[in-house]
C-alpha positions as CSV (number, residue, x, y, z in Angstrom):
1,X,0.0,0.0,0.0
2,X,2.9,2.4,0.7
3,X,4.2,2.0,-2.8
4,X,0.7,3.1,-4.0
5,X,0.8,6.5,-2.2
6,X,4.2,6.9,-2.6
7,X,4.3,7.1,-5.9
8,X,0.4,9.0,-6.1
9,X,2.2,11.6,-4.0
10,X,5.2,12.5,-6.5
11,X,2.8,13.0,-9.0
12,X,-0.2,15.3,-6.6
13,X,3.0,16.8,-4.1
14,X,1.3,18.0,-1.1
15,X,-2.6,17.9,-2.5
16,X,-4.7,16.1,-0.1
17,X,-7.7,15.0,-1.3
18,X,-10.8,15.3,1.5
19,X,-13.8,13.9,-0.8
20,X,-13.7,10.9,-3.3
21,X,-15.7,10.7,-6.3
22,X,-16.3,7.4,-7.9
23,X,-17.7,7.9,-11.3
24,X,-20.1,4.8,-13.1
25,X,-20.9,3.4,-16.3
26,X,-21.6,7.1,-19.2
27,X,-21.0,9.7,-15.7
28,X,-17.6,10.0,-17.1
29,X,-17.9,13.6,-18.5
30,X,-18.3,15.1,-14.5
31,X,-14.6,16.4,-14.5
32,X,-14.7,17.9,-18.3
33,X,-14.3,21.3,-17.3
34,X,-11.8,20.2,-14.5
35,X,-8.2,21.0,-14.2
36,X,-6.2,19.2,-12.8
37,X,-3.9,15.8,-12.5
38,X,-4.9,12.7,-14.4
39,X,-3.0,9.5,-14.1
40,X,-4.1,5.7,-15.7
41,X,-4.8,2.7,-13.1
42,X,-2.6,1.1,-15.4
43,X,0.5,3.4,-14.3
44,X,-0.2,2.8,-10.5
45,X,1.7,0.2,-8.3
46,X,-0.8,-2.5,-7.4
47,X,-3.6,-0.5,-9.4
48,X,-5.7,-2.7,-11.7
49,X,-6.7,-1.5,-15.3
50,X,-10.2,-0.8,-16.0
51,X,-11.4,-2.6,-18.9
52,X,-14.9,-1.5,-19.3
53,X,-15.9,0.5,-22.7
54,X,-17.0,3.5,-21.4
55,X,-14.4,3.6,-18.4
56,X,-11.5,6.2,-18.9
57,X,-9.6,4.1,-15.9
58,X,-7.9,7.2,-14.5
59,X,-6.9,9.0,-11.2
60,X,-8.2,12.5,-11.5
61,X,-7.0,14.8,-8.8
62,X,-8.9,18.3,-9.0
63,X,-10.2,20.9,-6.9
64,X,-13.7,22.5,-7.1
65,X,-15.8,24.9,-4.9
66,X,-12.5,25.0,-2.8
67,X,-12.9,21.6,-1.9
68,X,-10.2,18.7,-3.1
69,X,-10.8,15.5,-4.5
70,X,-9.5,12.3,-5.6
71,X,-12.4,11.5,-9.0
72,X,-12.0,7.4,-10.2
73,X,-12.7,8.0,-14.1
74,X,-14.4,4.5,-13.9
75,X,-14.3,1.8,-11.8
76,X,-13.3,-1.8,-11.4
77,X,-15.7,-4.7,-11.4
78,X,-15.8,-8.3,-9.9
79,X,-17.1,-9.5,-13.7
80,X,-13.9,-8.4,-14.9
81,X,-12.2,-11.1,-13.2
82,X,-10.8,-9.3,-10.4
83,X,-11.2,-10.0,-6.2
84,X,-13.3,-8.1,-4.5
85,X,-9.9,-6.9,-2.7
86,X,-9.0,-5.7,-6.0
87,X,-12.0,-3.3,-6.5
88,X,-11.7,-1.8,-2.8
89,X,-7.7,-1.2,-2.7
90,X,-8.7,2.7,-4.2
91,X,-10.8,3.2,-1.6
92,X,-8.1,2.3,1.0
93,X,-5.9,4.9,-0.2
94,X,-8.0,7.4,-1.0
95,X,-8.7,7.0,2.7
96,X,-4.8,7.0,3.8
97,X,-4.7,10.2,1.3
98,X,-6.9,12.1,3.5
99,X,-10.4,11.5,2.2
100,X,-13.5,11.7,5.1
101,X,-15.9,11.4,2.2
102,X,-16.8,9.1,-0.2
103,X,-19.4,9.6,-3.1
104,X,-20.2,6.4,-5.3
105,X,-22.3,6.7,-8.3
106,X,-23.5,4.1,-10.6
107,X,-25.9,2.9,-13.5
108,X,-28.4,0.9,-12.8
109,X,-31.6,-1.0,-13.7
110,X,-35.2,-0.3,-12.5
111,X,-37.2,-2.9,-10.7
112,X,-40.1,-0.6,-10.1
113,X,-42.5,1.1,-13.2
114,X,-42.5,4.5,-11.3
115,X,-38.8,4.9,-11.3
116,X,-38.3,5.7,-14.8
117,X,-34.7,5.6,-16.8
118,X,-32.8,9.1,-16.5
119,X,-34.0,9.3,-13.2
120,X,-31.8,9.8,-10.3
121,X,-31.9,7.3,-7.0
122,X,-30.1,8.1,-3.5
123,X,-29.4,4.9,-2.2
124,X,-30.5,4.6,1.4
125,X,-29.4,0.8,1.6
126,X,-28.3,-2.1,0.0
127,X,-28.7,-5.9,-0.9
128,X,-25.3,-7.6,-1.4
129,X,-26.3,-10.4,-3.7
130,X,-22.8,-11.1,-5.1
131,X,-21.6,-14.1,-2.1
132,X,-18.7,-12.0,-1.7
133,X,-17.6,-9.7,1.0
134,X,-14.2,-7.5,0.8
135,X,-13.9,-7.9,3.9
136,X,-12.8,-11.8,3.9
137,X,-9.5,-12.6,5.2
138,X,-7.1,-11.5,7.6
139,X,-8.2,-8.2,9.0
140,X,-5.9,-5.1,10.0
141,X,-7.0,-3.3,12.8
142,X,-5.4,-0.1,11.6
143,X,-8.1,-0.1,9.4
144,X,-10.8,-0.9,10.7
145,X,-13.0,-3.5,12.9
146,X,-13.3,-7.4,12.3
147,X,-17.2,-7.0,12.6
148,X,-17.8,-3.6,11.4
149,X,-21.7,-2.4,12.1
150,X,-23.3,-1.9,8.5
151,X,-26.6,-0.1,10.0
152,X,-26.0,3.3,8.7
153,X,-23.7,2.3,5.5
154,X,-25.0,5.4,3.5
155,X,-24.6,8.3,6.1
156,X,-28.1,9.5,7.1
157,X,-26.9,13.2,7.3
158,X,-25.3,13.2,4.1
159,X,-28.7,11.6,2.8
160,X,-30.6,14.5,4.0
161,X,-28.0,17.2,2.5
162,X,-28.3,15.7,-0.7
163,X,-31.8,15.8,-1.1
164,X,-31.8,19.3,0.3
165,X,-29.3,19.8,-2.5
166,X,-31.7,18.3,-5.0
167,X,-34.9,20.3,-3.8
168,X,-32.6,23.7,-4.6
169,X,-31.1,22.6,-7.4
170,X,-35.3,21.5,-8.6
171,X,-33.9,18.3,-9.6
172,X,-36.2,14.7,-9.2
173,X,-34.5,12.9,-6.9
174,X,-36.0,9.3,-5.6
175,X,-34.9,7.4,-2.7
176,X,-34.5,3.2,-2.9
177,X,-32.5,0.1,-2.1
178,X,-29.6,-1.3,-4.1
179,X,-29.1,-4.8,-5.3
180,X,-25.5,-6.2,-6.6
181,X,-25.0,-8.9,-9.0
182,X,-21.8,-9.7,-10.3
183,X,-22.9,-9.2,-13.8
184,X,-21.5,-9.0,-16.1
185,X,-24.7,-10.8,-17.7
186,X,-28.5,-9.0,-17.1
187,X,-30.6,-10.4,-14.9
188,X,-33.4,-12.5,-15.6
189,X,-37.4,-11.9,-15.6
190,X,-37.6,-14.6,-12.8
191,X,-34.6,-13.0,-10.7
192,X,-35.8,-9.3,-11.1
193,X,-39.4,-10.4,-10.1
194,X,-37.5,-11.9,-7.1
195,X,-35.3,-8.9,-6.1
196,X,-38.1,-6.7,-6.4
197,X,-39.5,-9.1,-3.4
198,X,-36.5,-9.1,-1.6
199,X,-37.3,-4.6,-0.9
200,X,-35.0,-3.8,-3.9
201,X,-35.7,-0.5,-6.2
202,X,-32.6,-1.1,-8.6
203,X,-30.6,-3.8,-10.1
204,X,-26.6,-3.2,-10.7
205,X,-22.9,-4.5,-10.9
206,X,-21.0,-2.4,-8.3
207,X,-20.9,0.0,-5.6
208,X,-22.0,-2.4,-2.5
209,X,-17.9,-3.3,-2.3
210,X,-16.7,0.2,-2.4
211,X,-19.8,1.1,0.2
212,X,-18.8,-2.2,2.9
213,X,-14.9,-1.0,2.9
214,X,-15.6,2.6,3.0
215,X,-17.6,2.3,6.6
216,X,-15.2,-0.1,7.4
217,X,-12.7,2.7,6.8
218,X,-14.8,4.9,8.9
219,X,-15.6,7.0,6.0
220,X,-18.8,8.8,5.5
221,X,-20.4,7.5,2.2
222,X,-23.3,8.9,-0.6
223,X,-24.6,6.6,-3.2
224,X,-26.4,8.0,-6.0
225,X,-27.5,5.7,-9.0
226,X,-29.0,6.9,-12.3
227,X,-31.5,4.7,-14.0
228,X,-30.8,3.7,-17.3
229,X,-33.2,1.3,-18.0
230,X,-35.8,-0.5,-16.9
231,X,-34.5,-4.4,-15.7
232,X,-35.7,-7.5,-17.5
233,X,-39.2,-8.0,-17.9
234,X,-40.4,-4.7,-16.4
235,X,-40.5,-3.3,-20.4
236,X,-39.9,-5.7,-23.6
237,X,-36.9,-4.0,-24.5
238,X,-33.5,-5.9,-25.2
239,X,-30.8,-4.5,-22.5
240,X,-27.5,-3.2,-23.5
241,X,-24.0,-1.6,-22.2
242,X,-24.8,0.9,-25.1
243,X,-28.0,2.0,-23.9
244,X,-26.5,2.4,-20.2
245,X,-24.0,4.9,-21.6
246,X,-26.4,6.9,-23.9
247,X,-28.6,7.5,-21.0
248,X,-25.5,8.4,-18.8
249,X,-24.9,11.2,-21.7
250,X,-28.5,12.2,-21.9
251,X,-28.4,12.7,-17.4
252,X,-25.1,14.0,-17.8
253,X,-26.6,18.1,-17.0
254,X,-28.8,17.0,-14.0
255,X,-25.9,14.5,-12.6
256,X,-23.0,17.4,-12.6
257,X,-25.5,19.8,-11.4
258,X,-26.8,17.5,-8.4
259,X,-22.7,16.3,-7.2
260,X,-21.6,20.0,-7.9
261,X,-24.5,21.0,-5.3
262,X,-23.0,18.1,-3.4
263,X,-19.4,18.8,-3.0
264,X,-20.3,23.1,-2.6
265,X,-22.1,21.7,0.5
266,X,-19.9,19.0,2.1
C-alpha cells in the first residue's frame, strides 16, 4: 500500500484529497471542465486497469468549490475477473490520502414502473447479492473492525443534505434500495421479479464493495444511482451496455449539477 501512495504523492506533491468521487458506467464527462492531474490505473503500483468501454480508468485529482478531490474516471468490477480486494484497494488509499468522504455513483436498472430511466436514485441501503464480502481474510485493525456495524452504510446526514441539495437545485430525486449482481450478464425476468421481493428498487454491478470497505474505513459514504433502464421484464426492450451509456450522456446536466451542489455543501 505504501508503494501506491508513494508514488500517487510524487505525481499530486502536497494535494490532499478530502472527498472521493467514484464515477459509473456514461457519468464520465463530470470532470470535463476540471483541471487538474490525471494518471491511468494502469500506471499505478498495485492498481488494476479498468477494462470497461465506457471507463477512462484514470486518477483525477482536481479541486472545485475549494474543496479537493480524488475522482476514479471508472471503476473496477468483480465481472472483470478481479477480487473483491482488487475493487476496494482505491478506496483504502483514498482514505490514507486524507479522504473523510466518499461519493459512489452508478448505472443501474429499474425494478419498479414509477422509477423511470434518466431518473436519479439516492441509495439509502443495500442488498449484497454477489456471495462476496471485501472484507474476507485476515483483517488489519489499523483499518478498521473485524465485525464492522453496517446499519448506517450510507450516512443518514449526508442523505438528508443531498436531497436538500436536490430540492434547490429543482432536480427529481428518488430514494431506494440497491441490489449487486456480479454481472456481467443482465438479470433475468424470474430474478428481477425476485429482487423486487426481496425490498430492492434497482438492479446493478457495483458500488456495494466500495460502500462495505468505506464504513469499514470509517468514511462517510453517498450513493447515488442513475437509472438507465428498466431491468428484465419490467418493459420488452433488449438490454444493452450501449443504452447504459447513452442515458448516462442524456443525465449527464442534472448528474454534474446535483454532485456539484453536493461537494459546494460537504
Amino acid at each position: 500500500m505504501q508503494l501506491t501512495i508513494d508514488f500517487i504523492k510524487q505525481k499530486i506533491g502536497d494535494f490532499t484529497p478530502e472527498i472521493a468521487l467514484i464515477l459509473g458506467s456514461g457519468l464520465g464527462e463530470f470532470t470535463k471542465n476540471l483541471k487538474g492531474v490525471q494518471i491511468p490505473y494502469c500506471e499505478i503500483p498495485n492498481f488494476k486497469c479498468s477494462t470497461v468501454e465506457g471507463h477512462k480508468g484514470s486518477l483525477f485529482f482536481a479541486e472545485l468549490f475549494g474543496k479537493k478531490l480524488v475522482i476514479m474516471q471508472g471503476r473496477l468490477h468483480f465481472y472483470e475477473g478481479y477480487e473483491m480486494q482488487d475493487i476496494t484497494y482505491p478506496i483504502k488509499i483514498f482514505k490514507k490520502l486524507g479522504a473523510k468522504t466518499l461519493i459512489l455513483t452508478n448505472a443501474a436498472g429499474s425494478l419498479k414502473k414509477d422509477l423511470v430511466p434518466s431518473s436519479l436514485m439516492l441509495i439509502k441501503d443495500h442488498i449484497n447479492f454477489t456471495g462476496k464480502n471485501p472484507l474476507i481474510g485476515k483483517n488489519d485493525s489499523a483499518l478498521g473492525e473485524r465485525f464492522p456495524d453496517m446499519s448506517d452504510i450510507y450516512t443518514s446526514s449526508l442523505r438528508e443534505l443531498v436531497k436538500t441539495c436536490a430540492v434547490e437545485e429543482n432536480i427529481g430525486l428518488e430514494e431506494g434500495v440497491y441490489l449487486m449482481t456480479t454481472g456481467p450478464s443482465y438479470e433475468t425476468p424470474a430474478e428481477v421479479k425476485m429482487f423486487g421481493a426481496f425490498g430492492a428498487d434497482a438492479v446493478g454491478m457495483s458500488t456495494v464493495p466500495e460502500a462495505i470497505v468505506s464504513n469499514y474505513l470509517g468514511l462517510q459514504t453517498i450513493g447515488i444511482s442513475l437509472i438507465t433502464n428498466y431491468a428484465s421484464g419490467i418493459s420488452k426492450e433488449k438490454l444493452s451496455h450501449k443504452e447504459v451509456v447513452e442515458m448516462g450522456n442524456i443525465a449527464t446536466e442534472k448528474f454534474t449539477k446535483l454532485v456539484n451542489s453536493i461537494i459546494n455543501k460537504l
